[in-house]
Each structure stands twice: as structure tokens, then as C-alpha cells.
ZADO-1210 file (C-alpha; in nm, 4 decimals, padded with zeros to 6 digits):
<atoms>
<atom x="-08.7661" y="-06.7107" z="11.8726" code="UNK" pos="1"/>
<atom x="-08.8944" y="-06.4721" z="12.1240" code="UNK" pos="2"/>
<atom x="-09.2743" y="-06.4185" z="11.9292" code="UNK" pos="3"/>
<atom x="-09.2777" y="-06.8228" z="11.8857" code="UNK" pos="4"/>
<atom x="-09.2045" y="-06.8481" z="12.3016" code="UNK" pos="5"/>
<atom x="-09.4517" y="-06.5845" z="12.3470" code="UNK" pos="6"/>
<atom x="-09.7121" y="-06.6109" z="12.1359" code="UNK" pos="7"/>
<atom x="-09.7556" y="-06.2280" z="12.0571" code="UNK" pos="8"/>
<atom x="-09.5591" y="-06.0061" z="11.8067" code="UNK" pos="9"/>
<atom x="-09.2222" y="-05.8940" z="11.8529" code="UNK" pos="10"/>
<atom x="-09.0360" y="-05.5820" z="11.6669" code="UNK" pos="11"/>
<atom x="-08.6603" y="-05.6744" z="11.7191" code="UNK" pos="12"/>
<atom x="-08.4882" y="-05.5434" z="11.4555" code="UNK" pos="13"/>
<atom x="-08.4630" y="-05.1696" z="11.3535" code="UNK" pos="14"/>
<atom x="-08.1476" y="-05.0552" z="11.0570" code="UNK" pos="15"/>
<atom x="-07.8502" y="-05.1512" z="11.1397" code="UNK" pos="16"/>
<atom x="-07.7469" y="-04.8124" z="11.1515" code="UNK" pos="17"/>
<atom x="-07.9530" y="-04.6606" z="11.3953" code="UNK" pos="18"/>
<atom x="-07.6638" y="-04.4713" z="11.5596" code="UNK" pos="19"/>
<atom x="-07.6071" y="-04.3111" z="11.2246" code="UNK" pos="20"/>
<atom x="-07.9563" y="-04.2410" z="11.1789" code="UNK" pos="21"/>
<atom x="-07.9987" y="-04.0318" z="11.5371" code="UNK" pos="22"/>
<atom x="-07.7296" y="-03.8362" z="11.4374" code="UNK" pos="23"/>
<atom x="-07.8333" y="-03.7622" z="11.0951" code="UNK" pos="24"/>
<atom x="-08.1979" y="-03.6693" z="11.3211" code="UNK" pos="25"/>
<atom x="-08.0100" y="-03.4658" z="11.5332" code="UNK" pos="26"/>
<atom x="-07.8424" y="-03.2678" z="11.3033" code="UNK" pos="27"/>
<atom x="-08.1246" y="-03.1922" z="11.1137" code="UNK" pos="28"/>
<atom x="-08.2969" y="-03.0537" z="11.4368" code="UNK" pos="29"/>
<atom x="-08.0172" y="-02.8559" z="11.5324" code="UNK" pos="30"/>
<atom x="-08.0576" y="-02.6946" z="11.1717" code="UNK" pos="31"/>
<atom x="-08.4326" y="-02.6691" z="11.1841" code="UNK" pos="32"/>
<atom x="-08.4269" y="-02.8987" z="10.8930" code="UNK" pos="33"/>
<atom x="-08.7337" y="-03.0529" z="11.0767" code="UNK" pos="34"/>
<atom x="-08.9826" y="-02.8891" z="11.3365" code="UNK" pos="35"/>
<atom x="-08.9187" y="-03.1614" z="11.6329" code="UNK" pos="36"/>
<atom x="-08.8287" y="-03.4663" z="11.7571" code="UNK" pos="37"/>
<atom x="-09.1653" y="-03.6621" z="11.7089" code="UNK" pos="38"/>
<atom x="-09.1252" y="-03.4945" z="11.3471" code="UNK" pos="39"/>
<atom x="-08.7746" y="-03.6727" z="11.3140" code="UNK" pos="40"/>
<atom x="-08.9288" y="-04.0287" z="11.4436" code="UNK" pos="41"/>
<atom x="-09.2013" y="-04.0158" z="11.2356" code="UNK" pos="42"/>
<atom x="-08.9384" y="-03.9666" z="10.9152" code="UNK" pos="43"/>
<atom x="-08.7218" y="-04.2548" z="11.0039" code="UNK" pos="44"/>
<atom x="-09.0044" y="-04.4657" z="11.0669" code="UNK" pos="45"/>
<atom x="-09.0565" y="-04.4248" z="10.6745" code="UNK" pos="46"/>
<atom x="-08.7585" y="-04.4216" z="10.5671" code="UNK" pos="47"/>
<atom x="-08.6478" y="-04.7389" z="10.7611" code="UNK" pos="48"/>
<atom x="-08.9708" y="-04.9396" z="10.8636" code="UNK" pos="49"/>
<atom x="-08.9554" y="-05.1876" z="11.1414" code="UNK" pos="50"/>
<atom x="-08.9145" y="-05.5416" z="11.0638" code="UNK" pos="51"/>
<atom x="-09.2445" y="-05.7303" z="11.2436" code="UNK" pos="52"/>
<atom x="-09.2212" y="-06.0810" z="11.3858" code="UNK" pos="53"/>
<atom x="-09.5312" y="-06.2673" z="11.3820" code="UNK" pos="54"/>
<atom x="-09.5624" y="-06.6112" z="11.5863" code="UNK" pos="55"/>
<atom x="-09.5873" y="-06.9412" z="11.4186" code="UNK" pos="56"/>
<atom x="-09.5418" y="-07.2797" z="11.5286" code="UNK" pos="57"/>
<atom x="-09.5849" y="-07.2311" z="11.8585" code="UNK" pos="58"/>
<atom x="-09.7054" y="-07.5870" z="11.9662" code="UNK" pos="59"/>
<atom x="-09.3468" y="-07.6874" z="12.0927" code="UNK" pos="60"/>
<atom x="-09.3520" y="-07.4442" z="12.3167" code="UNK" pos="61"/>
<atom x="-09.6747" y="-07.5026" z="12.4659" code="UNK" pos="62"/>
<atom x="-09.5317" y="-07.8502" z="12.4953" code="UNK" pos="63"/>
<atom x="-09.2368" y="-07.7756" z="12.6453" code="UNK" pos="64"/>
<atom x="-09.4122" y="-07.4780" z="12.9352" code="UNK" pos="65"/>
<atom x="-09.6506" y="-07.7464" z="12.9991" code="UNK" pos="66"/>
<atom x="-09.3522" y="-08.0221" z="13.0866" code="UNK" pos="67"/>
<atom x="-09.1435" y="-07.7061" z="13.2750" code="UNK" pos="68"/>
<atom x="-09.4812" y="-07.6834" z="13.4865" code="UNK" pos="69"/>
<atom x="-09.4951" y="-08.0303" z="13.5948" code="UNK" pos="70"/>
<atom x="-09.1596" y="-08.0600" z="13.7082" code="UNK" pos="71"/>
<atom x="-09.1434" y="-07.7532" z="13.8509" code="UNK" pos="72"/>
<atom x="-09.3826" y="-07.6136" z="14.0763" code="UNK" pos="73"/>
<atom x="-09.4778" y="-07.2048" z="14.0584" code="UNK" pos="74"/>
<atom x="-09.6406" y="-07.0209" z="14.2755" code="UNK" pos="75"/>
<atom x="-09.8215" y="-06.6788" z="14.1667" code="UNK" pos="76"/>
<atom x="-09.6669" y="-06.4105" z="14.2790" code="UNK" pos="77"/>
<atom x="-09.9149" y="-06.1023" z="14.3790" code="UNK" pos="78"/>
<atom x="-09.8004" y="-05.7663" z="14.3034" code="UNK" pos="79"/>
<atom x="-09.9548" y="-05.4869" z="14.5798" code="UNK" pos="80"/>
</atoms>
């Protein structure tokens, strides 16, 4: 839902057993199973790809900012 709201790609979802996974990473670092950290994300990222969420349908949501904006007015805020 977030990518449709958006309009721009959204990873949200990793392996469900992440926590396992660090561990595992961990382990295999302490044992110099693998040279380094970046070395252990770059493994799990092939072992366990990302799922990518690509918008579609995003019309209703144009619709819907565009009715928020009307009956709502926003002011932009300026960051210094």
C-alpha cells in the first residue's frame, strides 16, 4: 500500500527469519568463515533476495491527496 500512496518503490519485506540469519552471519565472522561484514551482507542478499514493490494503480490516491488538499489547507514548511 505504501508504493501505491507513494508512487515510488518500496522494499518491505526481507526473510522472515532475519534474526536467525544475523546470527548465522555472526557466527560465521566470529569463525572467519567470511572476511567481513559487507562480505556477510552481500551473501544473504543472495541467498535471501529482497522482495520489490512496484506502484500500480495509483490514480485513487491522487484522487484522494487532491480532495485531502482542498479541505485542508497546508502550508510549506521551510527547512534552514
Amino acid at each position: 500500500m505504501r508504493e501505491r500512496a507513494a508512487g515510488s518503490a518500496a522494499c518491505a519485506e526481507g526473510p522472515a527469519e532475519a534474526t536467525a540469519i544475523g546470527n548465522a552471519l555472526a557466527q560465521m565472522l566470529a569463525l572467519r568463515h567470511i572476511g567481513s561484514l559487507a562480505e556477510g551482507r552481500a551473501l544473504a542478499n543472495r541467498s535471501f533476495p529482497p522482495r520489490i514493490y512496484e506502484p500500480r494503480d495509483t490514480d485513487g490516491w491522487e484522487d484522494a491527496e487532491t480532495t485531502l488538499r482542498r479541505a485542508v489547507p497546508f502550508q510549506s514548511v521551510t527547512h534552514t
